[in-house]
C-alpha positions as CSV (number, residue, x, y, z in Angstrom):
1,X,78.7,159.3,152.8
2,X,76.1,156.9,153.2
3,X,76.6,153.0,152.8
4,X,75.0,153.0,149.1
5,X,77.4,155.4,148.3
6,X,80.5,153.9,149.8
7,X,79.7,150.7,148.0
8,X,79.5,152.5,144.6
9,X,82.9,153.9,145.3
10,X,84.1,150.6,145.9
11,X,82.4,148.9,142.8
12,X,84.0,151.9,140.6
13,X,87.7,151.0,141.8
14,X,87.3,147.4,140.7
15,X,89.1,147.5,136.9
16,X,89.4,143.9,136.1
17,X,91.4,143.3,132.9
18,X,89.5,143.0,129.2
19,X,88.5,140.3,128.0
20,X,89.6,140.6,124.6
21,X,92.9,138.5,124.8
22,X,90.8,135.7,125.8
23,X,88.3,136.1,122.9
24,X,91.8,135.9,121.2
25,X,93.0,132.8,122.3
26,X,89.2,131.4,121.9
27,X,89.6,131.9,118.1
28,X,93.3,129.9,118.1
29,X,91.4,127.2,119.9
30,X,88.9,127.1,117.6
31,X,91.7,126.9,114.6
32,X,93.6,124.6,117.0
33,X,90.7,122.0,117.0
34,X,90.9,121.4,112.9
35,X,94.7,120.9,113.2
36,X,96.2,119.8,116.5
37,X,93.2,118.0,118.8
38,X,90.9,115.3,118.6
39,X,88.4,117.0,116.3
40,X,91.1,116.8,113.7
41,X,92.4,113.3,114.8
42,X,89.0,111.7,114.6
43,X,88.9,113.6,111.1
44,X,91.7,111.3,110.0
45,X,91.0,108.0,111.7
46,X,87.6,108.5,109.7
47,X,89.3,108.3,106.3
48,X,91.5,105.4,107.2
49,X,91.3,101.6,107.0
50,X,90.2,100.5,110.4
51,X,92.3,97.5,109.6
52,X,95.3,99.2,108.6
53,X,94.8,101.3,112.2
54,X,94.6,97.7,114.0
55,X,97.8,96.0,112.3
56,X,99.4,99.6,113.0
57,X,98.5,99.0,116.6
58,X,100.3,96.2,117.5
59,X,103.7,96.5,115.8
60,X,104.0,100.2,117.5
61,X,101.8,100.3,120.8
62,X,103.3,98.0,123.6
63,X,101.5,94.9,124.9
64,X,100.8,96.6,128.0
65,X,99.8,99.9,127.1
66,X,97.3,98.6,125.2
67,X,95.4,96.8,128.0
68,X,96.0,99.5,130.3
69,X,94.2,102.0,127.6
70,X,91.4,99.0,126.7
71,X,90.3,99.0,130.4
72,X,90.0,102.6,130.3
73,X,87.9,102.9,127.6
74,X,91.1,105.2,125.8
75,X,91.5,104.2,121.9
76,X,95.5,104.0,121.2
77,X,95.6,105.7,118.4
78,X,94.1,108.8,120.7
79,X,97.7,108.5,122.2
80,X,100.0,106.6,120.1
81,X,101.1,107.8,116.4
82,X,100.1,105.9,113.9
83,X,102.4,106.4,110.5
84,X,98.6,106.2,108.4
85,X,97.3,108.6,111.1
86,X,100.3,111.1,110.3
87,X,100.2,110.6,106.5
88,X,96.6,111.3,106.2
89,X,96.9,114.6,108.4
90,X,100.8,115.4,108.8
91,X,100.1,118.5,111.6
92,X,98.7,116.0,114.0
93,X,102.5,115.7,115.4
94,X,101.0,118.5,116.8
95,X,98.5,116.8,119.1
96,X,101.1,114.1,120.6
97,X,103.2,117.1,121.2
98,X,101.1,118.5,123.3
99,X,99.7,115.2,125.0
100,X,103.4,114.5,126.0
101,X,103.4,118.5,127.6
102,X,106.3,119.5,125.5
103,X,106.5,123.2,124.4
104,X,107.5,123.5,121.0
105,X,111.3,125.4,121.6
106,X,112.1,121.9,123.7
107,X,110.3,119.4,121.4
108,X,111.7,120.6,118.4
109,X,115.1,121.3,119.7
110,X,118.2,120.3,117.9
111,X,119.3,118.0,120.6
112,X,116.1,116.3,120.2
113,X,116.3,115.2,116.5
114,X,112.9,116.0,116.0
115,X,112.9,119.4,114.2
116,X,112.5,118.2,111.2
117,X,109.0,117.0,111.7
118,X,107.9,121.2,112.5
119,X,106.7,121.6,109.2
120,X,104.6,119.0,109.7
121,X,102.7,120.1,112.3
122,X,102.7,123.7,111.6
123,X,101.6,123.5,107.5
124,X,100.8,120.1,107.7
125,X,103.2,119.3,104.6
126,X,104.9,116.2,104.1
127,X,107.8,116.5,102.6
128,X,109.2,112.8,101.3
129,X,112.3,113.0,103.6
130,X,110.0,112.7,106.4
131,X,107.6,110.6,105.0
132,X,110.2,108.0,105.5
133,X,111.1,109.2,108.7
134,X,107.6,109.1,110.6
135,X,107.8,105.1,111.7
136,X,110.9,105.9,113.3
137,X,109.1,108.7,114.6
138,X,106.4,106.8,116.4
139,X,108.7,104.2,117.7
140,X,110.8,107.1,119.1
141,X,107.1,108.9,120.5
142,X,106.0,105.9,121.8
143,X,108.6,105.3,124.9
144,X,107.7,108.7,126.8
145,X,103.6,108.4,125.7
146,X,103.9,104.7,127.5
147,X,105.2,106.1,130.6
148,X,102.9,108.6,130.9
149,X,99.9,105.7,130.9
150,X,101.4,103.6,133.0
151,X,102.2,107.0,135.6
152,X,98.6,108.4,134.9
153,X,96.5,106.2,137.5
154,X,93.1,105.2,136.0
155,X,93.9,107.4,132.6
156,X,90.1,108.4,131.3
157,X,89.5,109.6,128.0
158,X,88.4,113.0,129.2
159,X,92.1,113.0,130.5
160,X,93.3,112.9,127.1
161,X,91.3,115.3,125.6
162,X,91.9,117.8,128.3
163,X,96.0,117.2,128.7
164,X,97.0,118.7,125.0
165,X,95.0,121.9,126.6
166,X,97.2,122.3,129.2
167,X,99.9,122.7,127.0
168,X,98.6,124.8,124.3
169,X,97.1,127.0,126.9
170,X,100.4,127.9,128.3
171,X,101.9,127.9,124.9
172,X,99.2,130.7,124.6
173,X,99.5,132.4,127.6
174,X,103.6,132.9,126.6
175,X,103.5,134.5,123.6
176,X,103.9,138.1,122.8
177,X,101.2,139.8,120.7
178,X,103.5,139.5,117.6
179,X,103.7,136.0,117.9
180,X,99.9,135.6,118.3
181,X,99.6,137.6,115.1
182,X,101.8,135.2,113.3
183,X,99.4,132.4,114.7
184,X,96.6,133.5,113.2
185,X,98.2,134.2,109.3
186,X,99.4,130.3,109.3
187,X,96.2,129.3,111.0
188,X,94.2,131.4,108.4
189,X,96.9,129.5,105.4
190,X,95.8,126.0,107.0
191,X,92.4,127.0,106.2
192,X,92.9,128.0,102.5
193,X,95.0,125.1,102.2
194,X,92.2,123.2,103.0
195,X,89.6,124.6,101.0
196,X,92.1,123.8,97.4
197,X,93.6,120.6,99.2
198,X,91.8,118.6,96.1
199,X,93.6,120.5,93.4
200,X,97.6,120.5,95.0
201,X,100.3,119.2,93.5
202,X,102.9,120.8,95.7
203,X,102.8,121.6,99.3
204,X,105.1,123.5,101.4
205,X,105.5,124.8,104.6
206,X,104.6,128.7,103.2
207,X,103.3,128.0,99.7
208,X,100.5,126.2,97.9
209,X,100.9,125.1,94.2
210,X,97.6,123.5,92.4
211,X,96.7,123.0,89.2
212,X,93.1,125.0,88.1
213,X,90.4,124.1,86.0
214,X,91.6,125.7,83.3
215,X,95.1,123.8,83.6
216,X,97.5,126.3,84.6
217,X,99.5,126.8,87.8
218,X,98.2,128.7,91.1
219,X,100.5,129.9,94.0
220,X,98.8,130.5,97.1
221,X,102.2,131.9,99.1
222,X,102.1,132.7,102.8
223,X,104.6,135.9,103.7
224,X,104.1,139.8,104.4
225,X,102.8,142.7,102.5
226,X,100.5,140.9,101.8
227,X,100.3,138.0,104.2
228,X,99.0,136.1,101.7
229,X,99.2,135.7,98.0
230,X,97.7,134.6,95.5
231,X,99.5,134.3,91.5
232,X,98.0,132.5,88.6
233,X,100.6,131.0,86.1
234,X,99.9,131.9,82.6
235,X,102.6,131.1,79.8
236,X,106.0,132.2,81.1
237,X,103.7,135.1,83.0
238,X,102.6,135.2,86.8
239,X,99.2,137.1,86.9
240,X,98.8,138.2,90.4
241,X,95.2,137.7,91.6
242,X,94.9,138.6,95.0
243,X,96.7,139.9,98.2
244,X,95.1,138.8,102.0
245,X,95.5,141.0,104.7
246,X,95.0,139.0,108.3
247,X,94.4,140.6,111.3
248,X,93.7,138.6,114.2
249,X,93.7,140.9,117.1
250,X,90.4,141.2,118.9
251,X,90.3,144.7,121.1
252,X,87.0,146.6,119.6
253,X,89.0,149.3,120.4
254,X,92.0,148.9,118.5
255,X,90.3,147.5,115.2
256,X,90.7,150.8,113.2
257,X,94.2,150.9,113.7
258,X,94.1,147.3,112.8
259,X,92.3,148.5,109.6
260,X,94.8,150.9,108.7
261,X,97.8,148.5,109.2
262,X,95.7,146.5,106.7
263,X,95.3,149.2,104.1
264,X,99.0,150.1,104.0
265,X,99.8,146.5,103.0
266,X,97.2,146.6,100.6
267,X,98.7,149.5,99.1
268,X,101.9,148.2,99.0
269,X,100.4,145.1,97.3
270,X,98.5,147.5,94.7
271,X,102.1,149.2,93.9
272,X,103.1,145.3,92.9
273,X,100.2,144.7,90.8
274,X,97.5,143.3,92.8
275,X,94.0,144.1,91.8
276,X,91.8,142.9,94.7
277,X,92.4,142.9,98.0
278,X,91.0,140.8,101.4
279,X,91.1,141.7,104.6
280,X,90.3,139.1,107.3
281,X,89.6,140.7,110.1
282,X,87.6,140.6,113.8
283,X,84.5,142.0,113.1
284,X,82.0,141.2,116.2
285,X,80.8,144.5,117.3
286,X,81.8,147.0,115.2
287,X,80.0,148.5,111.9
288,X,81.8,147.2,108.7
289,X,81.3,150.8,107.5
290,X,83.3,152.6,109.5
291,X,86.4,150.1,109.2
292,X,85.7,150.4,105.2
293,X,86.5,154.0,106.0
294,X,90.2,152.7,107.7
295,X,90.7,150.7,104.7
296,X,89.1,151.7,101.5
297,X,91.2,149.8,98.9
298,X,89.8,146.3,100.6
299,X,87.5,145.1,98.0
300,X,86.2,142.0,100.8
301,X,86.0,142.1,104.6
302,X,85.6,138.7,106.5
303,X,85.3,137.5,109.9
304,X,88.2,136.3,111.3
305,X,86.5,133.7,113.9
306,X,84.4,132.3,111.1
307,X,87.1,131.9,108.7
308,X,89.1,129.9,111.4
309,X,86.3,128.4,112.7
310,X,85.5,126.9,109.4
311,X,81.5,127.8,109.4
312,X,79.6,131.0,109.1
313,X,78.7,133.5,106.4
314,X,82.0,135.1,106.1
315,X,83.5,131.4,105.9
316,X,80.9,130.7,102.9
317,X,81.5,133.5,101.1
318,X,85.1,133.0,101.5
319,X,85.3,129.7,100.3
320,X,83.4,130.8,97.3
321,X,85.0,133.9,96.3
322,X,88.6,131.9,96.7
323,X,87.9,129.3,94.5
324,X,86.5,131.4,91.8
325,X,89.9,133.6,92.0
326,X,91.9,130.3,91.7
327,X,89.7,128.6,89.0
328,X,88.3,125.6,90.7
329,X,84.9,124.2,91.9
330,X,84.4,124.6,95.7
């Protein structure tokens, strides 16, 4: 065997894992950014009184802190709570979770106290018993976020946009398959939410209520078989509308068994009345038609990355077809 040979030998022993569970976590991050990290804190700040931020400021950031972050170019609000910040986007509890390092089984631990505030950052509701609750909960956030400035020598503002990764990363990297499945149905709920956020008159940590153009009552439920729901209120009638499949796996290979799991909800759903049926789904790479043949009672396919992502054909065409099943203007 010449050297050519043995090399090829060599190169064909090498099996280095796929890639597809980091394409996986990519489209979490991407979800992750409109809910949890600076792209959705900068969101809020931008619909808030600068003034109100200011006065928020100094009765809950300490004297020192505040010169500390000032010489480093770091806003406070990019590491201190703010109760406006938290009222005008309630999962950002999220973000200072994750700046502080905390995992979520030890943050939101009973011995902790702070449990309550979970819904907040995972549906982003605010419910009116912790509306009244958050000062207390910056006051209580901001004795461990000082330390970590005053511990964190010359703290940069890259430094605080790349410490919440850390966290999430390994908050990523420790959960079963199952688990990242469930990720992507509330992530994909966050996004609906957001789309009808204009016409809600009732939010809860798995359900959407909002009122349509037409004056009558939509649920928008989060839950299985289908993952998510959609019911129109008409009289003393509920008029189901639509069930969402969402599949958030990634592995080309795997995406017609991911099909079929879809269309066995689906037909579940049909036996309870539903007469149109989603599926969100990955579809990079592969030929819509053949996962149509996986899945023929799906009426709509959409991309699963653009739908999180918030942009994109898919994400258009989803927006649009989801407001004309609820009755409202996009």
């Amino acid at each position: 065997m010449n050297d050519s040979d043995k090399q090829q030998t060599r190169t064909r022993s090498l099996k280095p894992p796929s890639a597809s569970r980091q394409v996986r976590f990519h489209q979490l991050l991407v979800a992750a950014r409109k809910q949890w990290f600076l792209d959705a804190l900068s969101e809020a700040l931008g619909n808030i009184d600068q003034a109100l931020i200011k006065k928020e400021i100094i009765k809950y950031v300490p004297a020192d802190a505040q010169k500390i972050l000032a010489a480093s170019g770091v806003r406070d609000e990019h590491v201190f709570p703010l109760p406006s910040v938290l009222h005008a986007k309630p999962s950002l509890v999220g973000y200072y979770r994750l700046l502080l390092g905390a995992p979520q089984k030890s943050f939101y631990n009973s011995s902790t106290g702070l449990g309550r505030f979970k819904s907040m950052e995972e549906s982003g509701a605010l419910s009116a018993a912790n509306a009244s609750l958050v000062p207390q909960f910056c006051r209580a956030m901001a004795l461990p976020l000082t330390e970590l400035v005053r511990q964190i020598p010359n703290i940069s503002p890259r430094d605080i946009s790349e410490l919440p990764l850390l966290t999430y990363g390994s908050q990523l990297q420790g959960s079963r398959n199952t688990a990242i499945g469930k990720q992507a149905m509330q992530d994909v709920f966050i996004a609906i939410s957001e789309i009808v956020d204009k016409q809600v008159t009732k939010k809860e940590h798995k359900r959407l209520t909002l009122k349509n153009a037409a004056g009558r009552s939509v649920l928008i439920t989060l839950s299985h078989d289908p993952d998510v729901a959609v019911d129109e209120q008409v009289g003393n009638m509920m008029h189901k509308k639509v069930a969402i499949e969402v599949k958030g796996g990634t592995d080309i290979s795997n995406a017609h068994n991911r099909a079929g799991e879809a269309e066995k909800s689906h037909l579940k759903a049909k036996g309870r009345g539903y007469p149109e049926f989603w599926t969100i789904i990955s579809k990079t790479g592969l030929d819509v038609s053949r996962l149509r043949a996986e899945s023929q009672t799906t009426n709509h396919w959409f991309d699963v990355a653009e739908v999180l992502a918030r942009k994109g054909k898919d994400w258009d065409d989803f927006r649009r077809r989801l407001a004309g099943i609820v009755g409202i203007p996009i």
